[in-house]
N, C-alpha and C positions, 0 to 999 in steps of 0.2 A: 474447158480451162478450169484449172483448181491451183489453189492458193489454201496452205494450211496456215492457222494462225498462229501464231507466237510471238514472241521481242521482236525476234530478226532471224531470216533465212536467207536464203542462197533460192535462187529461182532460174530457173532455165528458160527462155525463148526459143522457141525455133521457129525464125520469121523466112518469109519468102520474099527477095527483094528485087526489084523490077533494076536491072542494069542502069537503064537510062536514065532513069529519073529520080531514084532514091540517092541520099545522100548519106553516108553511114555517120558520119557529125551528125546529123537532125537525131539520130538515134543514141549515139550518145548524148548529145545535150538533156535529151529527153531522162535518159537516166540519172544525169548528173539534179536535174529538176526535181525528180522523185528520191535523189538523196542517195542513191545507190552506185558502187564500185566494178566496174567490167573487171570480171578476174580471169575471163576464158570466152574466145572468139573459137569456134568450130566451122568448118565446112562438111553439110553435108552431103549436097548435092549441088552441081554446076551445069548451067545450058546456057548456050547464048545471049539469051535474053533473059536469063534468071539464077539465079545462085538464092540454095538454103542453107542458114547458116542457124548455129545454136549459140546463142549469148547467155553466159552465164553473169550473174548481176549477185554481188553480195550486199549486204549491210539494209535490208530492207523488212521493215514489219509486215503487219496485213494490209494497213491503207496505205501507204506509201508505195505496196506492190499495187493494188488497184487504182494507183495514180499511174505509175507507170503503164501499162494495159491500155487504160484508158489515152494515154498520150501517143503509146507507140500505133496506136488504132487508126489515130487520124493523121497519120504519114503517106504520103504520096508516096504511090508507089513500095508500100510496104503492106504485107498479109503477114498478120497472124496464123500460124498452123498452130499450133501447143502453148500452150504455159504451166510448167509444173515445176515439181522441186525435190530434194533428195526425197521427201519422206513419200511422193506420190513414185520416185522411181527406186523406190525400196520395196514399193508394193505391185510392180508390175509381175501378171500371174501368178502374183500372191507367195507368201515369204515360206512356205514348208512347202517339202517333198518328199515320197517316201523312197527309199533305199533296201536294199538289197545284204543279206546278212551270207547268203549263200549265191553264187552266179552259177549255173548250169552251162557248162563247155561241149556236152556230148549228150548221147541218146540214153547212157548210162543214167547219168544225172538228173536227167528229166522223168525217166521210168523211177525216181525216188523221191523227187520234188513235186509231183504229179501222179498221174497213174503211172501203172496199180500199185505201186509201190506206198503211196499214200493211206491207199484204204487200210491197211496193218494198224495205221498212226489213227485213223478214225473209227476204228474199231475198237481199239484201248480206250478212246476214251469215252463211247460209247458205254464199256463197259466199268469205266471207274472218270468219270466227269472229272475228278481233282486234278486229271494227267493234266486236263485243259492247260492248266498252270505252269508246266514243264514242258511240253509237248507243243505250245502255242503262242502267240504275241499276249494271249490275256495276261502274263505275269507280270507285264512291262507297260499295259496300255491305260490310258485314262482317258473318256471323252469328256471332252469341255462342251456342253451343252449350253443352250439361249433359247429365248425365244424373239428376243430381240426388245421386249418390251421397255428394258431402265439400262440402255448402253450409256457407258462414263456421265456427263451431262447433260447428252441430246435425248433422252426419253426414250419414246417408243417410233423408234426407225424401221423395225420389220427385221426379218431376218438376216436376208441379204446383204444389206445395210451394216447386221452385226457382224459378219464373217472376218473382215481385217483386225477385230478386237481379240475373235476366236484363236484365227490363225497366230497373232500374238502371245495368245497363251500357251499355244502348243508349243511355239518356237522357244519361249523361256525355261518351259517344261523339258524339252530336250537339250538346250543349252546349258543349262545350269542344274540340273537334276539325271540327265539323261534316260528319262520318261519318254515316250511314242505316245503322244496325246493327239487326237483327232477331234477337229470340230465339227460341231454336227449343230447347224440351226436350224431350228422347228417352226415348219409353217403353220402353226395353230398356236393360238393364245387361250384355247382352252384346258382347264385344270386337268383333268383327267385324260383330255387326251395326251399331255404332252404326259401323264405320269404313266399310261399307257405305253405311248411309244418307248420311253427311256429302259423301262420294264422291256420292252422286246427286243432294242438292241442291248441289253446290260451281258448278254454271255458271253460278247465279245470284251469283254473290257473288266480290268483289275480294280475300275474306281470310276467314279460319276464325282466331275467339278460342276458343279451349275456355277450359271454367271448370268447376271445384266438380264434378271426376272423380275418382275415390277413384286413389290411387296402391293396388300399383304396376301397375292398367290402364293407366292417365293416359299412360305413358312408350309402352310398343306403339302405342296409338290415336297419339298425337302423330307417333311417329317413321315408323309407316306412311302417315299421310296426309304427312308431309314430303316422300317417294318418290314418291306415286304423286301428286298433285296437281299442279298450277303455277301454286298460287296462296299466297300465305304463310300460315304456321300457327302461332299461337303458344297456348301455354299458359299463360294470364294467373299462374293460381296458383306455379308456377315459376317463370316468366322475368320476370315484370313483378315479383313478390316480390323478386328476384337483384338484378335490375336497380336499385330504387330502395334496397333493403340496401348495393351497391357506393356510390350515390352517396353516402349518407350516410356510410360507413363513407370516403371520399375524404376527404368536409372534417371528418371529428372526427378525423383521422392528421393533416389541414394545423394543428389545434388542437395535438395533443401532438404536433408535428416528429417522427412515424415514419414509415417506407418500408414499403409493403406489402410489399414481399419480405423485410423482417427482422423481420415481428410472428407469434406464433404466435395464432392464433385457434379457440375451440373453439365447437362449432355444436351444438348439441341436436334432435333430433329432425329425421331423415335419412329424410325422406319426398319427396314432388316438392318444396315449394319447399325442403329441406335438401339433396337432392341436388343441384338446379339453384342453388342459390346456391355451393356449395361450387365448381362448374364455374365459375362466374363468377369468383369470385374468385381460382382458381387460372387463367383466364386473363387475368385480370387483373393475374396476377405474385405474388399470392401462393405462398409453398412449404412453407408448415408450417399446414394444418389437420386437424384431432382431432373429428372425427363422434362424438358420443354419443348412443345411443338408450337403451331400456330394459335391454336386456342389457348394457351398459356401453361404454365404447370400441371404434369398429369397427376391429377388427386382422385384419394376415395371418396371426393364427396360428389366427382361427377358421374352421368351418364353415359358411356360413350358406344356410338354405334359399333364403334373396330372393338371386336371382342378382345383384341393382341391388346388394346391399350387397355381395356379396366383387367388383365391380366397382369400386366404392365404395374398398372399402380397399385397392388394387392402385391405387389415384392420391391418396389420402390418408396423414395418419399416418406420416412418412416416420421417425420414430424407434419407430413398431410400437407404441406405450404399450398400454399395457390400462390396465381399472381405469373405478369410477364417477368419475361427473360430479366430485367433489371431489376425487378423486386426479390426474386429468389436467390440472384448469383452472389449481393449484400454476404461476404464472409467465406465464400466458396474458394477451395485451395487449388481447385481443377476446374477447366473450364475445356469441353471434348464439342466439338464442333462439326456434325455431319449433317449442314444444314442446307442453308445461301450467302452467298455474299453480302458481308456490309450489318448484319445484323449485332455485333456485338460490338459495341461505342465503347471508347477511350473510358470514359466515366464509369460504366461497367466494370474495365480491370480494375479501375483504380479503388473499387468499391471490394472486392476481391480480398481474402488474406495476406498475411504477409510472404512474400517470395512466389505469388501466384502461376501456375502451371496453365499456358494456353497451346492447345490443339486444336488451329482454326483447318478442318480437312478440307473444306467447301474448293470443290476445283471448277473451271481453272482460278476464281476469285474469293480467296479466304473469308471470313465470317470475319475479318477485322485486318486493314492492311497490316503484316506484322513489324512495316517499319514504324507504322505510328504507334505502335504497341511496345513496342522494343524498352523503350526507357518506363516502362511500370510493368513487365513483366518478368520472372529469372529466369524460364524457359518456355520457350516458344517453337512448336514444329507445325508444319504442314502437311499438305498433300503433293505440295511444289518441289521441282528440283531444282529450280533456281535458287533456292531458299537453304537453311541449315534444317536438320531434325529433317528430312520428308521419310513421311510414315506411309511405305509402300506394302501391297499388299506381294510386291514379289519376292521379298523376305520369309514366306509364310509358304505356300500353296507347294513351291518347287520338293523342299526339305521334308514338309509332312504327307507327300503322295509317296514321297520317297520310301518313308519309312512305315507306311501303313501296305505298301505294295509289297516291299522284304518280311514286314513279318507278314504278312498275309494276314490282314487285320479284315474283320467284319463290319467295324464299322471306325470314324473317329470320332472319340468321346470327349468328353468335356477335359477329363484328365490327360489326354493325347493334347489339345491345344492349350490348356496351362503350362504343360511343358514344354511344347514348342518356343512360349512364349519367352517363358523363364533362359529358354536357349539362347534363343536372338538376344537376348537384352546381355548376355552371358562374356558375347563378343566382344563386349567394348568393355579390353580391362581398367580397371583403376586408374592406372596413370593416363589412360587416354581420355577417360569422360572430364568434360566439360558443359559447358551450357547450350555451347552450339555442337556438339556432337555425342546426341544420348542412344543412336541407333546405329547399325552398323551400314554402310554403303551394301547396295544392292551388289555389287560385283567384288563383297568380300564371300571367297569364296571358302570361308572356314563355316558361314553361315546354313548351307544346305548340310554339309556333315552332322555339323551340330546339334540340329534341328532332325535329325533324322533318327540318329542315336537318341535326343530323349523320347520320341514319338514310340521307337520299339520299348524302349525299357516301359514306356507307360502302356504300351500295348498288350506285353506281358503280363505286364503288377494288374492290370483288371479284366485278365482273360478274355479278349476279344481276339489276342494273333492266334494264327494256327501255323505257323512256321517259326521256327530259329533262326534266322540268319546267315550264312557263312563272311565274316569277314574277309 
């Protein structure tokens, strides 16, 4: 049985009910007790002494479904077979498939799709490897790699574990990009093997997305295969995080008329995506950001065993502060949150400059509920989609594989995801920003164009494409 969590789902039953003895009242009461709405009675199967039927049940959270579970359990004459729900029956055999570009009808077709008609097409590129790119699915393909270690909240679940996040990627990669992205998770949590393996399957493939790699391996693995590859790599949970933080963080400064080079911004939790947003934004012309993690502000005056952090504060922090979270954020214009929940106090904004900028990303539970935040802050987004502002990372990954794959880019560089970022933020014209809506909906679909066009042009301007385009 599985129950996913959120406000409130739609849950399916499919109970087995003994004719004689059950009462379908005891089953509804039961539901009406755990709070929930019958919107769909199914028959699945009938025998004389038993009928199985699927009751669909709306209006119910996570405990309120394991209230029901647990009530319908101890009915006479009633068995639970199943309990699930749309999201677990979106995921039966899993949400991609591959297709078919050419179908073979005849014995013709097959001597061309196959032998020997094939060997000609392997032989070309034997002898010029670039056909690969013309001649093959590499020009189209990007694997989404894991190891399983930092999926969404739940840590290190293992691989197998990771695969509906993968499969996920690939499905938005083709939806909204029209990418052939395949996941591939790695039964090894060792550095070099997994730099290893990614290196031996890379010739199949136009582009390496890693995801949901625990830091701070995440940064070696990436920056090794940057070196030895010549194909792009990007680190979704870093740079596509950076990325669509920048854009948003663009038009809530065009809201409160600030200059990114005169706001001071403090970042919580200086892991991949806090290290890589912080690079973002300092190439983005920011000069005063204040990393805090658990130990408190990262300063030059400490020691710190993660070489990434006295890295880290040898480009951050330029007035050296120390001190927790509520002693340094005193005057700060931005406040970027990729932390835990609950950590940044009402007292905190309020201590904040004027027209204060809060990015609480912590999911599924914000760094500060943003209702109680609401009346002392002028903008406010999250990671949520319940919410206004959610700053997703699918804004980002879909539009810049896009365009590092057309122009046939080597790698993407710091100046490929400024521009991306500048694009997204590009979306939402004048007349439409406001307070609650600084980033564009993930299903505006002007956003992967956008974003793809300035990734080439900056792919160009710093000599990393090896292709033109054809519009």
């Amino acid at each position: 049985m599985a129950i996913t969590s959120g406000t409130s789902t739609h849950i399916i039953m499919r109970l087995q009910l003994d004719r004689e003895t059950h009462s379908f009242s005891e089953i509804a009461n039961c539901i009406s007790i755990a709070g929930g709405d019958v919107i769909g009675i199914d028959v699945i199967s009938s025998t004389k002494t038993h009928t199985v039927r699927d009751i669909t049940v709306n209006g119910l959270d996570l405990t309120n479904s394991k209230l029901l579970i647990d009530l319908i359990s101890k009915l006479r004459g009633v068995k639970v077979i199943n309990i699930s729900d749309r999201t677990f029956l979106m995921h039966l055999g899993g949400k991609i498939e591959t297709g078919l570009k050419s179908k073979i009808k005849n014995r013709d077709d097959l001597s061309r799709v196959y032998t020997p008609g094939v060997a000609s097409v392997c032989t070309a590129i034997a002898e010029e490897p670039d056909k690969a790119y013309s001649l093959t699915i590499k020009r189209n393909t990007v694997a989404v790699i894991s190891d399983g270690t930092a999926v969404l909240g739940l840590g290190n679940i293992g691989p197998a574990a990771a695969m509906p996040v993968m499969e996920g990627k690939a499905l938005l990669f083709k939806q909204l990009a029209n990418v052939d992205a395949f996941p591939l998770c790695l039964d090894t949590q060792d550095t070099e093997e997994i730099i290893r393996t990614i290196k031996a399957v890379a010739p199949a493939f136009g582009g390496i997305n890693l995801e949901d790699i625990a830091s701070p391996r995440c940064f070696e693995i990436e920056r090794r295969l940057k070196e030895e590859l010549d194909v792009p790599v990007f680190h979704d949970d870093q740079h596509g995080t950076a990325v669509v933080i920048l854009a948003g963080l663009i038009n809530a400064l065009r809201i409160t008329k600030k200059k990114l080079e005169d706001i001071k911004v403090v970042i919580t939790g200086i892991g991949a995506a806090g290290m890589a947003c912080s690079k973002m934004l300092l190439s983005a012309g920011v000069k005063n950001i204040i990393g805090v993690d658990r130990m408190g502000a990262i300063n030059r005056n400490e020691k710190y065993d993660n070489i990434y952090w006295t890295e880290y504060a040898n480009m951050t922090n330029p007035d050296n502060l120390s001190g927790n979270l509520s002693e340094v954020i005193e005057g700060a214009d931005v406040f970027i949150g990729l932390s835990a929940p609950g950590i940044l106090k009402v007292e905190d904004v309020k201590s904040m400059a004027k027209d204060p900028i809060v990015f609480a990303m912590a999911n599924p539970l914000p760094e500060i509920d943003p209702e109680k935040a609401e009346p002392y802050v002028r903008v406010m987004a999250t990671g949520r989609s319940d919410f206004p502002n959610q700053i997703n990372n699918v804004l980002c990954f879909p539009g810049i594989f896009r365009g590092a794959l057309d122009s046939r880019s080597t790698e993407i560089n710091e100046e490929m995801k400024l521009a991306a970022a500048h694009a997204i933020a590009s979306v939402v014209r004048d007349e439409e920003l406001n307070e609650a809506y600084i980033i564009p909906s993930v299903f505006n679909e002007k956003v992967v164009e956008k974003v793809r066009e300035a990734v080439i042009k900056a792919a160009h301007e710093t000599g990393v494409a090896r292709r033109e385009p054809r519009e």
